[in-house]
N, C-alpha and C positions, 0 to 999 in steps of 0.2 A: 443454549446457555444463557443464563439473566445472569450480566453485567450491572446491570444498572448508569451510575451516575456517578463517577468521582472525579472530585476534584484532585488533584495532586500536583505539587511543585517542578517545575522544571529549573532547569539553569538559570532565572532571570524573570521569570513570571508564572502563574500560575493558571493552569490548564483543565479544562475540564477533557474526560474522557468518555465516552458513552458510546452504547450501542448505535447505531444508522439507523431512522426511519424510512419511511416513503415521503414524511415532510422534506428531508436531507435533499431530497432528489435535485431542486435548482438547486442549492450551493453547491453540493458535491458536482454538479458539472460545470456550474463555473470555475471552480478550484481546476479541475482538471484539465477544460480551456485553458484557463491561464496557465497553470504551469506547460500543457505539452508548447501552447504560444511560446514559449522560449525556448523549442526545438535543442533540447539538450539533455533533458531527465527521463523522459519518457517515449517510448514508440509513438503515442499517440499526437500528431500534429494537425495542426489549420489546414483549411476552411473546414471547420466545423459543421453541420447538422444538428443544433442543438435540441430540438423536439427530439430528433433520431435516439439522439445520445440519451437523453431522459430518459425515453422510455427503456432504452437497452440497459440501463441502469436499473431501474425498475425492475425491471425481468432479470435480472442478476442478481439484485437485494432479495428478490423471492425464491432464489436458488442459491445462494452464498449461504455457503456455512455459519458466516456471520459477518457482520462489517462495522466498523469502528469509527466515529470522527474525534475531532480531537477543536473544540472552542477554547476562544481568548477573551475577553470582554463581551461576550454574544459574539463573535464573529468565528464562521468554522475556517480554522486553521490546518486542517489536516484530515487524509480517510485512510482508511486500510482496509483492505476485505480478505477475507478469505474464503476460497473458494474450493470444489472435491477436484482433485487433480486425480494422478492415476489411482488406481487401489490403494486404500491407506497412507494416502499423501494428500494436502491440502496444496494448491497456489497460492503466492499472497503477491498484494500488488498494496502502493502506499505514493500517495504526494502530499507534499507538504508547503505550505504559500511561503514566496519568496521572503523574509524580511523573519521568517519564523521557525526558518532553519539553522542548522547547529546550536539548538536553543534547550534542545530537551522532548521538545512535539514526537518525532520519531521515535524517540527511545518507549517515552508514555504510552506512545499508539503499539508499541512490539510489545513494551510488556503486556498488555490489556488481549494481544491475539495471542500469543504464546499461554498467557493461563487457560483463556476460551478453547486454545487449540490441547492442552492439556487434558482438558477436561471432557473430549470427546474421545466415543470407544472405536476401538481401529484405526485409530490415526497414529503413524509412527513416524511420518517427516512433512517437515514442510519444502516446500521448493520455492525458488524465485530467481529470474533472470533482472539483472544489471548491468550497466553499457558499463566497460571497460578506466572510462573516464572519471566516474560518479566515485571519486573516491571517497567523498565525505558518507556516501549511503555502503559503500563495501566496509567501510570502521564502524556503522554502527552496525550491521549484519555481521562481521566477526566479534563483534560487542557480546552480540546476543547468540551468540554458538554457531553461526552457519558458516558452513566451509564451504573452501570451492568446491566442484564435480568436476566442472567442464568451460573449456570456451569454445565455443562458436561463432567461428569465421563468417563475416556477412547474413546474418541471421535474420537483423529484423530491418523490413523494408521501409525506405526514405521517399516520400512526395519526390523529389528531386530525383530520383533513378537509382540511388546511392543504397546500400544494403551493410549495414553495423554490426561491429562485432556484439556479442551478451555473453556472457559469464553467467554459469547460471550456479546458484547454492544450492546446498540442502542443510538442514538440522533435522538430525534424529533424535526423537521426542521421547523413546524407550535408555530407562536408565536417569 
């Protein structure tokens, strides 16, 4: 799918939306450092491997359905990818930099994978898991049509020994 380049309005500033390069690669994993660094949004936490992380990104941008970032003044603010999950369902995964959340970033980066995901053939849902707590990311995912399925009891695993619940959605993309 060609996205391109848009600009578009959020709550409070104005965002640029676009496809992911393989230029993306260092910001998009510093974004990602920093946000799992605050060991609350995301499974993924410190000590990082950042070469590791690169390239595994890398090798996912080349296998991702498609992936999204989301700039502020030149600075990237935000990514989303989506990825082939089971038959005819995409994963999608999304962080957003501290300071640039509950702003509009989120919403811009769903809308932009929801048309992408629209637009591809045999795709009838998308899935995604979110920790129980994230209520600011559960309002804009019922924003955007996904309901719950399921929760799951200690699911995803903590450096610390500790294992978290996830919630996981779906939107069905037929209709």
């Amino acid at each position: 799918m060609e996205y391109g380049s848009r600009r578009v309005p959020t709550h409070d500033l104005e965002a640029t939306i676009r496809e992911a390069t393989a230029a993306d690669a260092d910001a998009v994993v510093s974004l990602v450092e920093e946000v799992g660094s605050e060991r609350r949004w995301i499974a993924s936490e410190p000590p990082y491997d950042t070469a590791q992380r690169r390239r595994e990104w890398l090798e996912d941008l080349g296998t991702a359905t498609t992936a999204f970032v989301a700039e502020c003044e030149g600075e990237l603010v935000g990514e989303l990818s989506l990825w082939k999950g089971e038959p005819g369902t995409l994963g999608l995964g999304m962080v957003v930099r501290e300071g640039y959340r509950r702003r509009g970033i989120g919403s811009a980066l769903m809308r932009a994978a929801l048309e992408a995901a629209r637009s591809l053939d045999g795709i009838g849902a998308i899935e995604l898991a979110v920790f129980p707590d994230n209520a600011a990311a559960l309002a804009l995912y019922r924003r955007h049509g996904f309901v719950e399925v399921a929760f799951k009891e200690r699911v995803v695993p903590r450096r610390d020994g500790e294992a978290w619940d996830a919630i996981l959605m779906r939107l069905e993309l037929a209709g």
